[in-house]
LUMDREN-245312 format. One record per atom (N, C-alpha, C, O): x, z, y; residue number from 1; residue in one letter; chain; atom name. Coordinates in steps of 0.1 Angstrom, whole numbers, padded with zeros to 4 digits. Layout:
REM residues N
<X = X Z = Z Y = Y i = NUM aa = a ch = A at = CA>
...
END
This chain:
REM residues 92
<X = 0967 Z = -0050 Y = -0057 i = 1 aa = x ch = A at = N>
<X = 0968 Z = -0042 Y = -0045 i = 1 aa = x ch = A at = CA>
<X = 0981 Z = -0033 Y = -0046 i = 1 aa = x ch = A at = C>
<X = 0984 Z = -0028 Y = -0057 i = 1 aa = x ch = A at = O>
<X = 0987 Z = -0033 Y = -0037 i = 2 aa = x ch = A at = N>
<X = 0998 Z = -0021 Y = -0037 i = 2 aa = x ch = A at = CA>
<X = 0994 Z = -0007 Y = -0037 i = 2 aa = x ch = A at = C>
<X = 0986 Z = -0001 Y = -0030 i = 2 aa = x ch = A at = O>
<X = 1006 Z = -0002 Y = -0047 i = 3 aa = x ch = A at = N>
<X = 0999 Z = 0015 Y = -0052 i = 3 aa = x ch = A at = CA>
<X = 0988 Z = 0024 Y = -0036 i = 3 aa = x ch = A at = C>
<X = 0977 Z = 0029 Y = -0037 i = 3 aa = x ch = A at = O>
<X = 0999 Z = 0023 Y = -0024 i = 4 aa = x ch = A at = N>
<X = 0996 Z = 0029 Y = -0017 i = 4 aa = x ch = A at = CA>
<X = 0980 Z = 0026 Y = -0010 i = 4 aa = x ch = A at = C>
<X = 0972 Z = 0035 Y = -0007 i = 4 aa = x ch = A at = O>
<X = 0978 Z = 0008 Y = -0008 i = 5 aa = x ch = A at = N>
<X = 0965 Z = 0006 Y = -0006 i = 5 aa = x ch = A at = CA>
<X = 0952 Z = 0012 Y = -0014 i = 5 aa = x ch = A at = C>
<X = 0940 Z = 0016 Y = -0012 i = 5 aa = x ch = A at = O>
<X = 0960 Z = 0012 Y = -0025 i = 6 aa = x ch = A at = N>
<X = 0948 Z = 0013 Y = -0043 i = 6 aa = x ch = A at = CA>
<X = 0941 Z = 0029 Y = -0035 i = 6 aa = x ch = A at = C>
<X = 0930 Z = 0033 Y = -0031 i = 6 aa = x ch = A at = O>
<X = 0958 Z = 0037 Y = -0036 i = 7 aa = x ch = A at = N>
<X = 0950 Z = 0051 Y = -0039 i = 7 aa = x ch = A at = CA>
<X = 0944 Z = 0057 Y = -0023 i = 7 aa = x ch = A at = C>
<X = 0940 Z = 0068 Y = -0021 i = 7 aa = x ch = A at = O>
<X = 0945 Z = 0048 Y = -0012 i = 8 aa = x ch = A at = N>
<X = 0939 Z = 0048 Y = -0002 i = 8 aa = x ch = A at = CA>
<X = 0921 Z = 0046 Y = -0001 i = 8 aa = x ch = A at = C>
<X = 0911 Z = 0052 Y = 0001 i = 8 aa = x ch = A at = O>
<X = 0925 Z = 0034 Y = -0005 i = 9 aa = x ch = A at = N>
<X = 0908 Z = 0030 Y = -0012 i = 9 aa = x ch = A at = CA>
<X = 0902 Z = 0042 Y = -0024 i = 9 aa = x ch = A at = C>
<X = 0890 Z = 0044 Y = -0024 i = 9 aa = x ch = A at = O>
<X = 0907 Z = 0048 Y = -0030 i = 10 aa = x ch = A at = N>
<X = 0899 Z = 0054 Y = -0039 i = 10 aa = x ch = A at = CA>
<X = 0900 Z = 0065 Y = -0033 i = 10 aa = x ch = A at = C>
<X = 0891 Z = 0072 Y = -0039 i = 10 aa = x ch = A at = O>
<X = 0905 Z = 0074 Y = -0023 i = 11 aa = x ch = A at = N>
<X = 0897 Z = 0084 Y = -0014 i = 11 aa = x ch = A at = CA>
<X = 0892 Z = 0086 Y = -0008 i = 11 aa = x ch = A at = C>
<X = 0887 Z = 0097 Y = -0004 i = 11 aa = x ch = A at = O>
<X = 0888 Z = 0072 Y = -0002 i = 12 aa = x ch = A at = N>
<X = 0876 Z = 0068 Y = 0002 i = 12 aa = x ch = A at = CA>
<X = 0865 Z = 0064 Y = -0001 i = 12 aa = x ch = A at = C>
<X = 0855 Z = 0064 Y = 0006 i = 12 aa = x ch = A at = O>
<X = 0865 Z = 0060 Y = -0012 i = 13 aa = x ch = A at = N>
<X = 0856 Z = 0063 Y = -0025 i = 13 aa = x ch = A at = CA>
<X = 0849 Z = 0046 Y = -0021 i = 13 aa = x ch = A at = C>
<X = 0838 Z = 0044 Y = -0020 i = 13 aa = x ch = A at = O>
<X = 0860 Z = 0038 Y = -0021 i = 14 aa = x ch = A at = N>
<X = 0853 Z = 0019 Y = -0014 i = 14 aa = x ch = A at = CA>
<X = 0861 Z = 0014 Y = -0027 i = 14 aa = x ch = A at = C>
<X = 0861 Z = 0002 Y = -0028 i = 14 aa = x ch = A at = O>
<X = 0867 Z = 0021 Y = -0037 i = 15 aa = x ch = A at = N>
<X = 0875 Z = 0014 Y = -0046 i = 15 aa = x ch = A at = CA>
<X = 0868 Z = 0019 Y = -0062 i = 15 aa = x ch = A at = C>
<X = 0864 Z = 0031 Y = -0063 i = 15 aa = x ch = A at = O>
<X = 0867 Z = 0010 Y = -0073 i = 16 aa = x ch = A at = N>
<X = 0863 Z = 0021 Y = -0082 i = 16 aa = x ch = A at = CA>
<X = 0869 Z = 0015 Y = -0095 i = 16 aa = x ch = A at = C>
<X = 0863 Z = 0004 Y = -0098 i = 16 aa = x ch = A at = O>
<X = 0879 Z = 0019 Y = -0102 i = 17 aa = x ch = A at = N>
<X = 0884 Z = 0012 Y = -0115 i = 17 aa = x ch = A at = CA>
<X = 0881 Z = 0010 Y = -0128 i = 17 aa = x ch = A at = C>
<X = 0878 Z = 0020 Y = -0134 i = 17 aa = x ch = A at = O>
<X = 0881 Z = 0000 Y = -0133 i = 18 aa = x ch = A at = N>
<X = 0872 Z = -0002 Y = -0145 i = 18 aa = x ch = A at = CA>
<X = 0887 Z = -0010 Y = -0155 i = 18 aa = x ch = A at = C>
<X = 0895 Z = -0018 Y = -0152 i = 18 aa = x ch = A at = O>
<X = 0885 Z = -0004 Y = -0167 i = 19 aa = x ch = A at = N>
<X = 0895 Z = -0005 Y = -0177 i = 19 aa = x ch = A at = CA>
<X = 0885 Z = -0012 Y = -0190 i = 19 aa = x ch = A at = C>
<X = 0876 Z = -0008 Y = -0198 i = 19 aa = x ch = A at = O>
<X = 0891 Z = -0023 Y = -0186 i = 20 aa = x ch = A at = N>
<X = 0883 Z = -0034 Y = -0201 i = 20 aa = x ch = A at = CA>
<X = 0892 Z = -0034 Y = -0208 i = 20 aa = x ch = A at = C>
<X = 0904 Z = -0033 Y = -0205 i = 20 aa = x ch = A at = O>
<X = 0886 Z = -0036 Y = -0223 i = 21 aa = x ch = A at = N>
<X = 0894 Z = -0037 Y = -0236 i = 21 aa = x ch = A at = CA>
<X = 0887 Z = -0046 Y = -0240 i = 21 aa = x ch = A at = C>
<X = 0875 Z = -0047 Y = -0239 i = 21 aa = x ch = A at = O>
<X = 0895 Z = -0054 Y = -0247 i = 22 aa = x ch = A at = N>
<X = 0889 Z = -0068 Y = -0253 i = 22 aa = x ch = A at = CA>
<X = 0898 Z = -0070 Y = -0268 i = 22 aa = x ch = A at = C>
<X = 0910 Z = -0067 Y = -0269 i = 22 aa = x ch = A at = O>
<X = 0890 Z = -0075 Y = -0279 i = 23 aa = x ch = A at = N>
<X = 0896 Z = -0074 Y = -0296 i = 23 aa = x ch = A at = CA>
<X = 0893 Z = -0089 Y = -0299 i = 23 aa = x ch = A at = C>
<X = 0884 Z = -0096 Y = -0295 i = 23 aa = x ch = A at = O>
<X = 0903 Z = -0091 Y = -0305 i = 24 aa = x ch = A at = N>
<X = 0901 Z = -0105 Y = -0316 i = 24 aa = x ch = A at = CA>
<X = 0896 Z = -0108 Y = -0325 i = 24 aa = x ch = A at = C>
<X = 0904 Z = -0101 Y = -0332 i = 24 aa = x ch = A at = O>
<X = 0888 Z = -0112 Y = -0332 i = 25 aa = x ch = A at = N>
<X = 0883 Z = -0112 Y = -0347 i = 25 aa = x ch = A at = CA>
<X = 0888 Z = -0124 Y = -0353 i = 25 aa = x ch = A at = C>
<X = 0880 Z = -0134 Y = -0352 i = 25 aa = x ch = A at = O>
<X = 0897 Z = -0126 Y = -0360 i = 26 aa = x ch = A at = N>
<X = 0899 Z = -0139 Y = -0369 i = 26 aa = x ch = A at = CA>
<X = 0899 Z = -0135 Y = -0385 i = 26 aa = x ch = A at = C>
<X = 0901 Z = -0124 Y = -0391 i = 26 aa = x ch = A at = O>
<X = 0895 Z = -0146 Y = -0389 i = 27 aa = x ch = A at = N>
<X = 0891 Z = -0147 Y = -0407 i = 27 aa = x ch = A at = CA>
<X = 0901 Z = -0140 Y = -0411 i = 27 aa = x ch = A at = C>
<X = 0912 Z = -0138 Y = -0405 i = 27 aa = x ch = A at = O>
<X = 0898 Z = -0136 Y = -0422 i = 28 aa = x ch = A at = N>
<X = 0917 Z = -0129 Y = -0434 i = 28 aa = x ch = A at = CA>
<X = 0916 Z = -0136 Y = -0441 i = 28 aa = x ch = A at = C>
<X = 0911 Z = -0147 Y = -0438 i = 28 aa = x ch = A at = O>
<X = 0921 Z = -0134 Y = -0453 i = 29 aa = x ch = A at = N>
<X = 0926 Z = -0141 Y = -0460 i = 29 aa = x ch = A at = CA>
<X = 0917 Z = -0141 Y = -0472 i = 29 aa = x ch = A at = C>
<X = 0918 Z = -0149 Y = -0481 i = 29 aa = x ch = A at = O>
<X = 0906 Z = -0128 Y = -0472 i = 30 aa = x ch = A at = N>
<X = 0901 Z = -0123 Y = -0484 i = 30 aa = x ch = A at = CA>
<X = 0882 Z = -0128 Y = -0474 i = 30 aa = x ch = A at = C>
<X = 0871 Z = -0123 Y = -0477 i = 30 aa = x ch = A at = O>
<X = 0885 Z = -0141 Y = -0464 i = 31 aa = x ch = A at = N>
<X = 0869 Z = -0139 Y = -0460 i = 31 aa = x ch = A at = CA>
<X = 0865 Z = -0152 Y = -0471 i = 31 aa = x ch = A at = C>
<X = 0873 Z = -0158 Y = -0478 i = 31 aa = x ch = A at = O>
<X = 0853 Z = -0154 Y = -0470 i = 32 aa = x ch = A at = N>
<X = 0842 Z = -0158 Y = -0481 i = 32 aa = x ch = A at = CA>
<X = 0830 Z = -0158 Y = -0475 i = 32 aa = x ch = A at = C>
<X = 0829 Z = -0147 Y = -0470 i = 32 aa = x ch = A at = O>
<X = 0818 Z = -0167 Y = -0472 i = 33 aa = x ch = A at = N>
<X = 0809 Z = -0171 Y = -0472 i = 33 aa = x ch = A at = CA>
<X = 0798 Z = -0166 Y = -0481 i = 33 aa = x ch = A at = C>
<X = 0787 Z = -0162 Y = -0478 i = 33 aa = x ch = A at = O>
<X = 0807 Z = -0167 Y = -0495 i = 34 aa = x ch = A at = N>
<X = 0796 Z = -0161 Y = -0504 i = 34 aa = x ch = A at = CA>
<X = 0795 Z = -0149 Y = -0505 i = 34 aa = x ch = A at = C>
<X = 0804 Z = -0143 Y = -0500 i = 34 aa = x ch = A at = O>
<X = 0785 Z = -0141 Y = -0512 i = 35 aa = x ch = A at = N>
<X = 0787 Z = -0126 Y = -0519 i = 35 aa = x ch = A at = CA>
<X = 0791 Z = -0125 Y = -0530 i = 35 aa = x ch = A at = C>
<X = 0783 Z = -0129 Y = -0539 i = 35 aa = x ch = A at = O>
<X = 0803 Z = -0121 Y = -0533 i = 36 aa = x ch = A at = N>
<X = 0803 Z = -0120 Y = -0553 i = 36 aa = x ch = A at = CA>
<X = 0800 Z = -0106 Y = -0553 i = 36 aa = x ch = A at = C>
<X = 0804 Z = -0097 Y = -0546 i = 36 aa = x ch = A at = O>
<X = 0791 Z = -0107 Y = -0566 i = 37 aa = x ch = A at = N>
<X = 0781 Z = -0094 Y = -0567 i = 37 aa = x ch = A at = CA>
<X = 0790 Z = -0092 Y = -0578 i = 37 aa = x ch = A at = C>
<X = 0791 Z = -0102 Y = -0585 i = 37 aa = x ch = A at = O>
<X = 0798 Z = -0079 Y = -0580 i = 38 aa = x ch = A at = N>
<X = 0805 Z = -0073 Y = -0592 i = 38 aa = x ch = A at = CA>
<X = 0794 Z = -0074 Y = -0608 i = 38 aa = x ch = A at = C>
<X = 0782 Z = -0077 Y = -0607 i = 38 aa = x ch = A at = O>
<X = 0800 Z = -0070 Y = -0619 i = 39 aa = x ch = A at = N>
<X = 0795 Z = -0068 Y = -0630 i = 39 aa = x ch = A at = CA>
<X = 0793 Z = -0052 Y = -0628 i = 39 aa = x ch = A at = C>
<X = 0798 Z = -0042 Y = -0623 i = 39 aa = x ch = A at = O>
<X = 0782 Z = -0053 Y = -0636 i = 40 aa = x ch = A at = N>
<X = 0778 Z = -0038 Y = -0635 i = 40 aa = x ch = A at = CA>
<X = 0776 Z = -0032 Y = -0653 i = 40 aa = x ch = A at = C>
<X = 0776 Z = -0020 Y = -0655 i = 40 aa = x ch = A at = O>
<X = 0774 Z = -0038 Y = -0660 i = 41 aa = x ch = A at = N>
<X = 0770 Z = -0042 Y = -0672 i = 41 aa = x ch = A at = CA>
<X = 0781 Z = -0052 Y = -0683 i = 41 aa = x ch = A at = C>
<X = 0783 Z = -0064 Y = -0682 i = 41 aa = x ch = A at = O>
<X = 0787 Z = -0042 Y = -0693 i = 42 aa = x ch = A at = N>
<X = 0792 Z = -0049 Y = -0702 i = 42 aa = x ch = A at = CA>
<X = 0785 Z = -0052 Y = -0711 i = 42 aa = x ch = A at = C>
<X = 0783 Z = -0042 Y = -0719 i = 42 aa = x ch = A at = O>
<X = 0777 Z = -0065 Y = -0714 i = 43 aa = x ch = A at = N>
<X = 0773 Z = -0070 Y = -0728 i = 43 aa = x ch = A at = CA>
<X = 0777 Z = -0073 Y = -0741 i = 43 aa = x ch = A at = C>
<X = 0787 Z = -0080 Y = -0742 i = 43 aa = x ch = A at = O>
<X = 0772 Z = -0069 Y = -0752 i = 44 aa = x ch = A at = N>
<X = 0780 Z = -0075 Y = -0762 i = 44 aa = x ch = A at = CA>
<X = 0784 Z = -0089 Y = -0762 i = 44 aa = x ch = A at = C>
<X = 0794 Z = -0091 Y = -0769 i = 44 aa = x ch = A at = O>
<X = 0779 Z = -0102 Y = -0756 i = 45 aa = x ch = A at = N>
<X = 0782 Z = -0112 Y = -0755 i = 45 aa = x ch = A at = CA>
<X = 0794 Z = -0113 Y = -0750 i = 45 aa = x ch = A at = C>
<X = 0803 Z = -0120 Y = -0756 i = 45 aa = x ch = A at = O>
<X = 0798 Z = -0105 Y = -0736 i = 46 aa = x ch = A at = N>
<X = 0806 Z = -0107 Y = -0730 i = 46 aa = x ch = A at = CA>
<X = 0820 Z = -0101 Y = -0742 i = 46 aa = x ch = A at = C>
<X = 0831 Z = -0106 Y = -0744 i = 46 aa = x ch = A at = O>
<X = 0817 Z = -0093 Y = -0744 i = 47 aa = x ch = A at = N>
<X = 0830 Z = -0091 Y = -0757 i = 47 aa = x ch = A at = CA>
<X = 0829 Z = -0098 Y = -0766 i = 47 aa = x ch = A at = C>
<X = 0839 Z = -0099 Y = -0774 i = 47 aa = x ch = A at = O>
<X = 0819 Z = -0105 Y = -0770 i = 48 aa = x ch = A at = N>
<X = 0822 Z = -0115 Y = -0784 i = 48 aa = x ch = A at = CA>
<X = 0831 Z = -0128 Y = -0773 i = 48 aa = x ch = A at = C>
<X = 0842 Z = -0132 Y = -0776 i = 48 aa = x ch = A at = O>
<X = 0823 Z = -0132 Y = -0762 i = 49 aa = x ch = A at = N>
<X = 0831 Z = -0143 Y = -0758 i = 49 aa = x ch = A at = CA>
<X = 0845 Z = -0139 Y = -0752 i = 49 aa = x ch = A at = C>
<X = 0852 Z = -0149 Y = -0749 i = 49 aa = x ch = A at = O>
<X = 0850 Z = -0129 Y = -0749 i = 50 aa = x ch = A at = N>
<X = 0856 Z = -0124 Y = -0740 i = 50 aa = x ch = A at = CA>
<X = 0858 Z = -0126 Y = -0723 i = 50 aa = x ch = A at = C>
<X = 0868 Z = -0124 Y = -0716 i = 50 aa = x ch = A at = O>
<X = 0844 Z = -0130 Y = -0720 i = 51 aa = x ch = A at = N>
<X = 0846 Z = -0132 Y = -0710 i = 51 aa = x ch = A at = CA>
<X = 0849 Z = -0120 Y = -0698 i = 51 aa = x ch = A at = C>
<X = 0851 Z = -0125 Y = -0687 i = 51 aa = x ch = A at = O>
<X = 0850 Z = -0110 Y = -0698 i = 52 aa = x ch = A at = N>
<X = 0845 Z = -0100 Y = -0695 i = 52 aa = x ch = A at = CA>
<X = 0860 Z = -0097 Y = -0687 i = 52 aa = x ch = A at = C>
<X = 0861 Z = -0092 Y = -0676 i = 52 aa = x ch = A at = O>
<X = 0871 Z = -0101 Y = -0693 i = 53 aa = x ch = A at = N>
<X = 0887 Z = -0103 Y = -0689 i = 53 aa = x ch = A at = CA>
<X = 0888 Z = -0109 Y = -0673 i = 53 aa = x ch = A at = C>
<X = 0895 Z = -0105 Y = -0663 i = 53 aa = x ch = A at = O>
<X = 0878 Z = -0121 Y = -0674 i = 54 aa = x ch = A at = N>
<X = 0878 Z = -0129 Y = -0662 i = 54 aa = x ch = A at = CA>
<X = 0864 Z = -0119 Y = -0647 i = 54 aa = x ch = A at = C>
<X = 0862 Z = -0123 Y = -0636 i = 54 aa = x ch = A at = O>
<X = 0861 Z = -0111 Y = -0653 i = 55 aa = x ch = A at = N>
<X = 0849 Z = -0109 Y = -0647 i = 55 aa = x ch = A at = CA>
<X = 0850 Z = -0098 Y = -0637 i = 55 aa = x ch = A at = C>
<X = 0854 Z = -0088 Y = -0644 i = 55 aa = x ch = A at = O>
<X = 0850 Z = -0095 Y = -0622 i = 56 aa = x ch = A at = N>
<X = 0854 Z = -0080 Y = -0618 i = 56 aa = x ch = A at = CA>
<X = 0835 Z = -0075 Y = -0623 i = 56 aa = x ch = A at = C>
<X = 0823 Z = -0079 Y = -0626 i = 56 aa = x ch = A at = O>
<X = 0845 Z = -0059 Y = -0619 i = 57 aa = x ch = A at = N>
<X = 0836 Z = -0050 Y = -0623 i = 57 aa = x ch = A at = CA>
<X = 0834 Z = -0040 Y = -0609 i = 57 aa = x ch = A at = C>
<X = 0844 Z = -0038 Y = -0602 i = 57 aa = x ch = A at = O>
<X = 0820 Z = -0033 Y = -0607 i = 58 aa = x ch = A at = N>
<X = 0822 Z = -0022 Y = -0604 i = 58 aa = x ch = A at = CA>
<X = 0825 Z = -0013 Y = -0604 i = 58 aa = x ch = A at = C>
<X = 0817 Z = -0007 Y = -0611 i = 58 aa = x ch = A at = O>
<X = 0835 Z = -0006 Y = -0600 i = 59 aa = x ch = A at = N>
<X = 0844 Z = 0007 Y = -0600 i = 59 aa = x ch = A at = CA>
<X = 0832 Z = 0018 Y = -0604 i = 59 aa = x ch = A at = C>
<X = 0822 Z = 0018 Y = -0598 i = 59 aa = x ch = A at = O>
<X = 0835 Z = 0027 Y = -0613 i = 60 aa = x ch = A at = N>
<X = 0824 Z = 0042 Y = -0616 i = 60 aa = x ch = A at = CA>
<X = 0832 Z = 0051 Y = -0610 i = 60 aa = x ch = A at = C>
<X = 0843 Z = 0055 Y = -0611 i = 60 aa = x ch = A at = O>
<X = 0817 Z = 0054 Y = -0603 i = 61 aa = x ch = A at = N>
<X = 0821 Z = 0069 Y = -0595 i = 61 aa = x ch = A at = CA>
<X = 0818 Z = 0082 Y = -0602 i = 61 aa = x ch = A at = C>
<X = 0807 Z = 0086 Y = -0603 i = 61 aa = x ch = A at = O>
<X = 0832 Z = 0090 Y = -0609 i = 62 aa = x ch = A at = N>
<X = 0823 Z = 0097 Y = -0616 i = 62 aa = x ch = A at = CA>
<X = 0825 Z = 0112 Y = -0604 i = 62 aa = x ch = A at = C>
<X = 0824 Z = 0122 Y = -0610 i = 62 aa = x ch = A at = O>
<X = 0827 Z = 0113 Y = -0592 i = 63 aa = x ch = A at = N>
<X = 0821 Z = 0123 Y = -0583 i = 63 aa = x ch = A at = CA>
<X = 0808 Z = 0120 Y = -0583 i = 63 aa = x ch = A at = C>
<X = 0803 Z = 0131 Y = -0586 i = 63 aa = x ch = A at = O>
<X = 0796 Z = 0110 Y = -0583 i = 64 aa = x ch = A at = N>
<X = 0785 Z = 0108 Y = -0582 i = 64 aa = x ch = A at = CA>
<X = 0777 Z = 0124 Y = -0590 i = 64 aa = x ch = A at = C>
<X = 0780 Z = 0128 Y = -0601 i = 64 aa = x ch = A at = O>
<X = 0768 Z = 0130 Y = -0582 i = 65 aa = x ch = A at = N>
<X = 0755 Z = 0142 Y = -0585 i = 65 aa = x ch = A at = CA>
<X = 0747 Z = 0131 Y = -0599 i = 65 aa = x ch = A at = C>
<X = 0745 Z = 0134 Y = -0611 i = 65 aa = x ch = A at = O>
<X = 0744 Z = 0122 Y = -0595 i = 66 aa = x ch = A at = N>
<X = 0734 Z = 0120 Y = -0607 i = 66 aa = x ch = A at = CA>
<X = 0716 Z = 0124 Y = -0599 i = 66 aa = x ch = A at = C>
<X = 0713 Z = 0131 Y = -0589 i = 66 aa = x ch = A at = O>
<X = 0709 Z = 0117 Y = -0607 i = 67 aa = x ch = A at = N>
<X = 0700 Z = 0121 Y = -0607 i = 67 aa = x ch = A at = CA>
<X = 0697 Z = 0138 Y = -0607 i = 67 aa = x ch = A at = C>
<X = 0706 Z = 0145 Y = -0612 i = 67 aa = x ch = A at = O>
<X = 0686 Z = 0143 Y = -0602 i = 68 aa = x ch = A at = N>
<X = 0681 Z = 0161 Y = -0603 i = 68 aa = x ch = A at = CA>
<X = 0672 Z = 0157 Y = -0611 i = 68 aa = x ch = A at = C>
<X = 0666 Z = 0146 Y = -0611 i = 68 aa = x ch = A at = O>
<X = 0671 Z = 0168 Y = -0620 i = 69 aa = x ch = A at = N>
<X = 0663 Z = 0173 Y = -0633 i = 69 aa = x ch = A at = CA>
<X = 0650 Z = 0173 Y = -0631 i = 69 aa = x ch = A at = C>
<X = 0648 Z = 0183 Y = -0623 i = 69 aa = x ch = A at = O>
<X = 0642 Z = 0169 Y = -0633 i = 70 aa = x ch = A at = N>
<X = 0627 Z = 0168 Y = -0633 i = 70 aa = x ch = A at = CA>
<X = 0621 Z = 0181 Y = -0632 i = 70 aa = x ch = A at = C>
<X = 0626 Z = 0191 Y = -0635 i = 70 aa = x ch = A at = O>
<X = 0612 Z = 0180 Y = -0628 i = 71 aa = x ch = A at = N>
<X = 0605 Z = 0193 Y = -0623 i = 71 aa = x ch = A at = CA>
<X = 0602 Z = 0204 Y = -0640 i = 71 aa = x ch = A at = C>
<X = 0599 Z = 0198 Y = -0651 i = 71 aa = x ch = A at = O>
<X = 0604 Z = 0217 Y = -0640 i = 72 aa = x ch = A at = N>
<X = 0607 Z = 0223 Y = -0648 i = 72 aa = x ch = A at = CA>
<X = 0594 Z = 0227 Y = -0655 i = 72 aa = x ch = A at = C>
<X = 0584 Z = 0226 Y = -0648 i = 72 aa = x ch = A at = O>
<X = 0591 Z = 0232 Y = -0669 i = 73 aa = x ch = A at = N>
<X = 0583 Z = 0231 Y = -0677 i = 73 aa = x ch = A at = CA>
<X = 0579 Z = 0251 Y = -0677 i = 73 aa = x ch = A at = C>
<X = 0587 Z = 0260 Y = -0673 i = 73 aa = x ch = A at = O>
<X = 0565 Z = 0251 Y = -0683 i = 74 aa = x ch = A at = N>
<X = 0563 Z = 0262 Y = -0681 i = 74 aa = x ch = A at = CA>
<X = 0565 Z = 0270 Y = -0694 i = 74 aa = x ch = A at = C>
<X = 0567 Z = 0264 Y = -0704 i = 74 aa = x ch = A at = O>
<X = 0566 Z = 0287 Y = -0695 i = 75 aa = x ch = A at = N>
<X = 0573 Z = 0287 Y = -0710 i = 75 aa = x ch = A at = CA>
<X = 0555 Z = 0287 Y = -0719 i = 75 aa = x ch = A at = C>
<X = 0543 Z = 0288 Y = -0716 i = 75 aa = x ch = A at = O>
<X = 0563 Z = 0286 Y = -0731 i = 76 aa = x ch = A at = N>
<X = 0550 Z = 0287 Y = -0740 i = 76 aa = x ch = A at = CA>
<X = 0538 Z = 0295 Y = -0741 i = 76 aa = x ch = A at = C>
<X = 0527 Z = 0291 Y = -0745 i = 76 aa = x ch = A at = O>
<X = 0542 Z = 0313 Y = -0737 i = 77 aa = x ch = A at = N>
<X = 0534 Z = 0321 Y = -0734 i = 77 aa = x ch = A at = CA>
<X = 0527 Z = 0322 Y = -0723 i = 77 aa = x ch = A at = C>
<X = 0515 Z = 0326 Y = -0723 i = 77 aa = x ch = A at = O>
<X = 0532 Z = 0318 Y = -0713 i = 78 aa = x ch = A at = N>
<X = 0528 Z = 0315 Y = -0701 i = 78 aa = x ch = A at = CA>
<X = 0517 Z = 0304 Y = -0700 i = 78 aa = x ch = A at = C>
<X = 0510 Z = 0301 Y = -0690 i = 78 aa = x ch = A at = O>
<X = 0517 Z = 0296 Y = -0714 i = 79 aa = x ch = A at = N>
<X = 0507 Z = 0285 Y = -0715 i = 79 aa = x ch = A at = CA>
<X = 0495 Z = 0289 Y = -0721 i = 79 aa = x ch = A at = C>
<X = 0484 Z = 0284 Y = -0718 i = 79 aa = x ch = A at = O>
<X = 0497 Z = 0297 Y = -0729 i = 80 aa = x ch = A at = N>
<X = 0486 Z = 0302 Y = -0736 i = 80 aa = x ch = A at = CA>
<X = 0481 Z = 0314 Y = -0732 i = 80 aa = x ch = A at = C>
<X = 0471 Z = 0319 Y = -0737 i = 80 aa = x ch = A at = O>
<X = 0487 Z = 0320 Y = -0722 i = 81 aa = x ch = A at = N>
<X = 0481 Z = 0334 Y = -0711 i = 81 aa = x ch = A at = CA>
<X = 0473 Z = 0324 Y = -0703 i = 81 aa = x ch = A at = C>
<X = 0463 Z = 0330 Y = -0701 i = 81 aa = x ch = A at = O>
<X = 0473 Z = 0311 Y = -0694 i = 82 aa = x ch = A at = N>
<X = 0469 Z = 0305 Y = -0684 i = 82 aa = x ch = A at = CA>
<X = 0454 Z = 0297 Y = -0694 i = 82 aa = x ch = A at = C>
<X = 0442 Z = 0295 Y = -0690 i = 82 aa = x ch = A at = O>
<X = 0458 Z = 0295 Y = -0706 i = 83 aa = x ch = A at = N>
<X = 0447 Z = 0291 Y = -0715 i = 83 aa = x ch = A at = CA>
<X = 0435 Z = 0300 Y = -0714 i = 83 aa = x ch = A at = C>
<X = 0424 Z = 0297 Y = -0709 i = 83 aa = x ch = A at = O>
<X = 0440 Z = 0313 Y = -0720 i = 84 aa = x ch = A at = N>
<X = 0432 Z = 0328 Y = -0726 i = 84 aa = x ch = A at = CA>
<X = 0424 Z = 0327 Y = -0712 i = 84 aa = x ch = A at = C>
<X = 0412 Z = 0325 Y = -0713 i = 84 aa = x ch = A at = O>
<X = 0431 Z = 0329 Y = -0698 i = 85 aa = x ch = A at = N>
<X = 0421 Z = 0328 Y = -0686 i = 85 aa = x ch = A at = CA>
<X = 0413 Z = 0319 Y = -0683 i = 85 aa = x ch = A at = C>
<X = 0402 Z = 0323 Y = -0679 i = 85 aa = x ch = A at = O>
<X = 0415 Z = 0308 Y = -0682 i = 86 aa = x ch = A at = N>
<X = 0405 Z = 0297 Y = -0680 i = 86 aa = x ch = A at = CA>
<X = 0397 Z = 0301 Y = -0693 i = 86 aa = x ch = A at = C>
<X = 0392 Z = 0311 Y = -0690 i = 86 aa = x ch = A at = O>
<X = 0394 Z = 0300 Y = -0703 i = 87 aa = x ch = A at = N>
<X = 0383 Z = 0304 Y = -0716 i = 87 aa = x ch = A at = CA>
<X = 0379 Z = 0317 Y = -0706 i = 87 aa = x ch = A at = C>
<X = 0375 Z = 0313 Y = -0696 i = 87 aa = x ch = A at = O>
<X = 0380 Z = 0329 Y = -0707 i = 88 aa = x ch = A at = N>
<X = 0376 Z = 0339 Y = -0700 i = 88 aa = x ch = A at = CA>
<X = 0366 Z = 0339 Y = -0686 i = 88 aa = x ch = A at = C>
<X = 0356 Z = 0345 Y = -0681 i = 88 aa = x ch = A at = O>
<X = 0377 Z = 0326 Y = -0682 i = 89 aa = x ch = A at = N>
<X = 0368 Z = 0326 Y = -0666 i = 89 aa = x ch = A at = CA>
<X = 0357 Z = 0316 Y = -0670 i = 89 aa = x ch = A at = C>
<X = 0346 Z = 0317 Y = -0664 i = 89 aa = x ch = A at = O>
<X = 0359 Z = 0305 Y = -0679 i = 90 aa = x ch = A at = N>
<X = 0341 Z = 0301 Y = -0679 i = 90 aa = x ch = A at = CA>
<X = 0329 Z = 0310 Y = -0690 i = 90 aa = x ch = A at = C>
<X = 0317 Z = 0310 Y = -0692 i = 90 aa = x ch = A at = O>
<X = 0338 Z = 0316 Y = -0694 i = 91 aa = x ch = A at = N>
<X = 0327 Z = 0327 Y = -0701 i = 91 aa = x ch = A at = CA>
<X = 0318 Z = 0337 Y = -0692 i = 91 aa = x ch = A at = C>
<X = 0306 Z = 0341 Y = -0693 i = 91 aa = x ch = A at = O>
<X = 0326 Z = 0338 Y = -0683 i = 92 aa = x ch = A at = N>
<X = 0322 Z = 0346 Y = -0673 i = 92 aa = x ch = A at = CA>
<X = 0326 Z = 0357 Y = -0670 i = 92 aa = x ch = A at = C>
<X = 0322 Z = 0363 Y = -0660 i = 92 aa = x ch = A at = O>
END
């Protein structure tokens, strides 16, 4: 339509514009069918044979937290004060 029709139609509100976008997807160069699952684990085998040269690896993250510390222990006095009461409380 010509500019003047278009914006005639859209103040009349009989026109309404729609903007598509459309993408390509083709293979690269690095696509693959399979998964190759990295090494995660260097074995002594793998260094006696050297295979380990030929093998990728997983990259180590050392930003990684790590596991959190297991729940915390009580102190020793505190164990044998919790003792002394339970004896006490079934004594009566």
């Amino acid at each position: 339509l010509p500019e003047r029709d278009r914006t005639e139609l859209k103040r009349r509100k009989l026109l309404l514009e729609v903007t598509l976008k459309s993408y390509w997807i083709r293979k690269g160069s690095a696509f693959s069918t399979a998964v190759a699952r990295p090494e995660t684990e260097l074995t002594p085998e793998m260094i006696s044979t050297g295979s380990w040269r030929q093998l990728p690896f997983k990259p180590y993250n050392f930003s990684a937290l790590g596991l959190p510390p297991a729940c915390g222990h009580l102190h020793p006095l505190l164990k044998v004060r919790s003792e002394l009461r339970q004896i006490f409380l079934e004594m009566g």
